[in-house]
matplotlib code that plots the C-alpha trace (Angstrom):
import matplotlib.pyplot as plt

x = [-76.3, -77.5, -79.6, -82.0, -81.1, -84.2, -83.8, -80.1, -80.7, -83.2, -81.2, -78.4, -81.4, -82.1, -78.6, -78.1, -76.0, -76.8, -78.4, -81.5, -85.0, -85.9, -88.9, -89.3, -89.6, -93.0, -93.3, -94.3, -90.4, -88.6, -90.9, -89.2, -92.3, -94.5, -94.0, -97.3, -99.0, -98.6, -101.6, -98.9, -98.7, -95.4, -94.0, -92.3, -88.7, -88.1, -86.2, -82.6, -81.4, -79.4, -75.5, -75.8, -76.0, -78.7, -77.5, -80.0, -81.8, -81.6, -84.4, -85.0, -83.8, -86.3, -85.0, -86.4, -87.4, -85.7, -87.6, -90.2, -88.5, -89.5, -86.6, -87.1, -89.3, -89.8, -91.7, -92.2, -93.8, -94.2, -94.4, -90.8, -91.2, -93.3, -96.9, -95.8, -92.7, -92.0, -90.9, -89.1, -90.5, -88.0, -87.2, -90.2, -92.2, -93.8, -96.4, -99.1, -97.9, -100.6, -100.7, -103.1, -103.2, -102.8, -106.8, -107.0, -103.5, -102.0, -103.0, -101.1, -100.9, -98.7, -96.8, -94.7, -92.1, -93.2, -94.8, -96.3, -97.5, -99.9, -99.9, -103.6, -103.8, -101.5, -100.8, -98.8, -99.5, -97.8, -98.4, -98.1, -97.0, -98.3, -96.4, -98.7, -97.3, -98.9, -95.1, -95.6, -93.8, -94.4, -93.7, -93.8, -95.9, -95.4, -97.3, -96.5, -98.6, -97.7, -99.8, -99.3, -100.7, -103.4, -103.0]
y = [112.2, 112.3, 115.2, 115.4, 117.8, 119.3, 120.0, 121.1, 123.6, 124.8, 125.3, 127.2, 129.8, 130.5, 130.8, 133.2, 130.8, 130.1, 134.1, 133.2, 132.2, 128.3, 127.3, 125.7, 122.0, 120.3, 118.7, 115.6, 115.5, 115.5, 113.0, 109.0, 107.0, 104.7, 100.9, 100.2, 97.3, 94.0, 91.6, 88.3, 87.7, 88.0, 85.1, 85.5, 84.3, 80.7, 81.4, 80.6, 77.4, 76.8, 76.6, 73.1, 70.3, 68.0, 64.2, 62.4, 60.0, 56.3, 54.7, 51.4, 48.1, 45.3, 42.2, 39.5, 36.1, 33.0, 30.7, 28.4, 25.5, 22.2, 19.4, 16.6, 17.0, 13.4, 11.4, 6.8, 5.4, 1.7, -1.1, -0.9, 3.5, 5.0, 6.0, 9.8, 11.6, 15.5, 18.2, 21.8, 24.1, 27.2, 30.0, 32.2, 34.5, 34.0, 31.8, 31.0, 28.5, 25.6, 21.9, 20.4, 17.8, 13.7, 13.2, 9.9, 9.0, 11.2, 14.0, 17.3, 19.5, 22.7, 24.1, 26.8, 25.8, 21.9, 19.9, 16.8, 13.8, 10.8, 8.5, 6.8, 4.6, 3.4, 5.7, 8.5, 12.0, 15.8, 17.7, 21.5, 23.7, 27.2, 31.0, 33.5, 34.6, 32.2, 30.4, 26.8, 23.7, 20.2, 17.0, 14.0, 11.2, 7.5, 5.3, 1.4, -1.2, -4.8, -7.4, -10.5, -13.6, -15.9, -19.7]
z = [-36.6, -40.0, -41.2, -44.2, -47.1, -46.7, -43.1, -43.9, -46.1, -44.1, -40.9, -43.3, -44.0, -40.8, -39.7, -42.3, -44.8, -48.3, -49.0, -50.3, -48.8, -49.0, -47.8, -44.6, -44.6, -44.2, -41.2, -42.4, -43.7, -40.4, -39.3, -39.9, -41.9, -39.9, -40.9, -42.3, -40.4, -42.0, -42.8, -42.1, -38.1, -36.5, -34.4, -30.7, -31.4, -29.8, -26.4, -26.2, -25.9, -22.8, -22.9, -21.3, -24.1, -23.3, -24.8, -27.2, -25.6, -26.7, -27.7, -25.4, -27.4, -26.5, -26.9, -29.1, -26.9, -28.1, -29.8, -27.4, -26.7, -24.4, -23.2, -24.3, -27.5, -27.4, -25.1, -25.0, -23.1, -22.6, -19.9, -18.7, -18.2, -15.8, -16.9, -15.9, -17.2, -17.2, -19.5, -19.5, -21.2, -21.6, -23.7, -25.5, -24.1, -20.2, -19.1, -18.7, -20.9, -22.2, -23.6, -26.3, -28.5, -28.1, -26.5, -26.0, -25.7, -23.0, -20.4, -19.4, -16.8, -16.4, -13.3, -13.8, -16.8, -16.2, -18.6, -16.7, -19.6, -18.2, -21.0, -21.1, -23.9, -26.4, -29.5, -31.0, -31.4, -31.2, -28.3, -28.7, -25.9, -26.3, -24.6, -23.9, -27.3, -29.1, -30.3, -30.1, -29.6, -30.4, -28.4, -30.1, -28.3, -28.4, -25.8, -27.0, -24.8, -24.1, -25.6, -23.3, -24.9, -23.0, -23.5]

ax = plt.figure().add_subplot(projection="3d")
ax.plot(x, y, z, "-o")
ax.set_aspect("equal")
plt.show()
């Protein structure tokens, strides 16, 4: 243990060392200074981390639908086909999926990932099949009629 000059020399005077009188030490000398209080706040240290690495989680890929597609994309219909024919749709994002276009020409209904086509009346169009994404696809319509001649 370290002691201050001031307290040294005065502990040699009492124990009869040094042959002359030095004055006692204040007692504001033996006393360690006070830390004056400080006007920036103090922080409670972060606690420990734990010996057990933790592994970085991976962030979840989601995977980009393919393109909306519908088999065939081509649809004739004439006197020697039936007035009904059906189409896949597949790929793109799920159903409900939906058919427009071709008024006049041909009807649609949906079931599932079926496409059914009515032709009505003779004509061409594009029929777009919708996702619930909004992709589309088209299906080209072609409904040919048979002109018989009357003698």
């Amino acid at each position: 243990m370290m002691l201050s000059s001031a307290l040294a020399a005065a502990l040699a005077t009492a124990a009869g060392c040094g042959g002359g009188a030095v004055p006692a030490p204040a007692p504001d000398a033996l006393r360690s200074p006070t830390p004056a209080p400080s006007s920036t706040s103090t922080s409670t240290p972060a606690p420990a981390s734990s010996s057990t690495p933790r592994p970085t989680p991976t962030p979840a890929i989601t995977p980009t639908p393919a393109p909306l597609a519908v088999l065939p994309s081509s649809l004739t219909f004439d006197a020697t086909t039936s007035a009904v024919q059906n189409v896949t749709i597949t790929d793109g994002t799920a159903g409900p999926y939906s058919a427009s276009g071709c008024t006049g020409i041909a009807t649609t209904s949906v079931s599932g990932t079926t496409l059914t086509v009515t032709a009505t009346a003779g004509g061409a169009c594009s029929l777009n099949v919708t996702d619930s994404a909004h992709n589309t696809a088209p299906i080209a319509i072609t409904v040919t009629t048979v002109s018989v001649p009357i003698e």
